[in-house]
C-alpha positions in Angstrom: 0.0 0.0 0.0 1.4 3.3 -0.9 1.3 6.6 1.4 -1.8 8.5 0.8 -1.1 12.3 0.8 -4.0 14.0 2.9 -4.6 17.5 2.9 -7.0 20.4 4.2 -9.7 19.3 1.4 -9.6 15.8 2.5 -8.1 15.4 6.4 -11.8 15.2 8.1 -12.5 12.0 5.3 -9.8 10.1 5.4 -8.8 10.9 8.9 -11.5 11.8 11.1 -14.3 9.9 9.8 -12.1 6.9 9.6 -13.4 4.0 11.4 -10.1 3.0 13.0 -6.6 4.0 14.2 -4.5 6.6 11.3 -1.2 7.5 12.0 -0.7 11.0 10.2 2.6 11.8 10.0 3.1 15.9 9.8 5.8 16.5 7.5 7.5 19.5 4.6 9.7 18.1 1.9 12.8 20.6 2.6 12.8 18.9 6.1 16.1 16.8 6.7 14.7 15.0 9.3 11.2 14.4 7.8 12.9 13.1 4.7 14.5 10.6 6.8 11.7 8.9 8.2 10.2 8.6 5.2 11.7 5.1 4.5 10.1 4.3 8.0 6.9 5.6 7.5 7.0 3.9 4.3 7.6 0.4 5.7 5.4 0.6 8.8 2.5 1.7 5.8 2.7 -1.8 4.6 3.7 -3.9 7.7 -0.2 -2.3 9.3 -2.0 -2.5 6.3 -5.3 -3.3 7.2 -4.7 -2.5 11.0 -3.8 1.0 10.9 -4.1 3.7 8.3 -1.2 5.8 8.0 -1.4 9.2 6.0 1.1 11.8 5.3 0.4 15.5 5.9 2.3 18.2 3.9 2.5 21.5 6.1 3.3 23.6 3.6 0.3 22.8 1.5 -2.2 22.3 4.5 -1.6 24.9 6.6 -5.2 24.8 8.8 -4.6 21.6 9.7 -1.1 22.3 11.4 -2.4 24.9 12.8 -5.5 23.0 13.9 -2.9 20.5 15.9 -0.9 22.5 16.7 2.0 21.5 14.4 5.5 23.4 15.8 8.2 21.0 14.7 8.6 18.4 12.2 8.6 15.5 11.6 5.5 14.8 14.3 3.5 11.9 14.0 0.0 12.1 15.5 -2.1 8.9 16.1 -6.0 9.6 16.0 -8.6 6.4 16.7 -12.1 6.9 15.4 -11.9 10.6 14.7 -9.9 11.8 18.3 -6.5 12.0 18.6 -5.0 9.3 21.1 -1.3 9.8 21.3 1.6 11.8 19.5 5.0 11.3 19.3 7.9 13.9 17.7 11.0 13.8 15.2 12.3 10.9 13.3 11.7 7.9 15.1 13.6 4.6 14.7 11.8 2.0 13.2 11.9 0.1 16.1 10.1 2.8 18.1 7.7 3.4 15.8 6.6 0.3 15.6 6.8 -0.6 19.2 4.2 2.5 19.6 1.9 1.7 17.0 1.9 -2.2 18.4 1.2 -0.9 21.5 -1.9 1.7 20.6 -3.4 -1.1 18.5 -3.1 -3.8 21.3 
């Protein structure tokens, strides 16, 4: 499964009215760090396919919804279940991490 792109028109569809957990990772393209999780974000896309959503967030094009969560720094990954937001973490995480927190929120 491929990273879906998500922006201001289409955040409240595919993230809020999703009927499960989406990891939305909040990220700009001139970021060094963002760009380095991407691999990660990437992998973890297809190893939770079908157990969690994950969605990436351009905060350069979707500025409301950065401001909405209150996006400071990037990377920052923001996990949502049915609509609320349930956890966050920030910067690039190893892959271990991140999948030790995403195992852990879909228990």
């Amino acid at each position: 499964m491929s990273l879906l792109q998500v922006n201001s028109s289409n955040f409240d569809a595919e993230v809020l009215q999703h009927d499960g957990l989406v990891l939305v990772d909040f990220f700009a393209p001139w970021c060094g760090p963002c760009m380095s999780l991407l691999p990660t974000i990437e992998e973890a896309a297809k190893n939770y396919d079908g157990k969690c959503k994950i969605v990436k967030v351009n905060v350069d094009d979707s500025q409301e919804v950065a401001m909405k969560y209150g996006i400071m720094s990037i990377p920052a990954l923001k996990m949502f279940n049915k609509g609320e937001l349930i956890d966050e973490k920030m910067g690039a995480l190893p892959a271990a991490d991140l999948s030790a927190w995403i195992d852990g929120l879909i228990g």
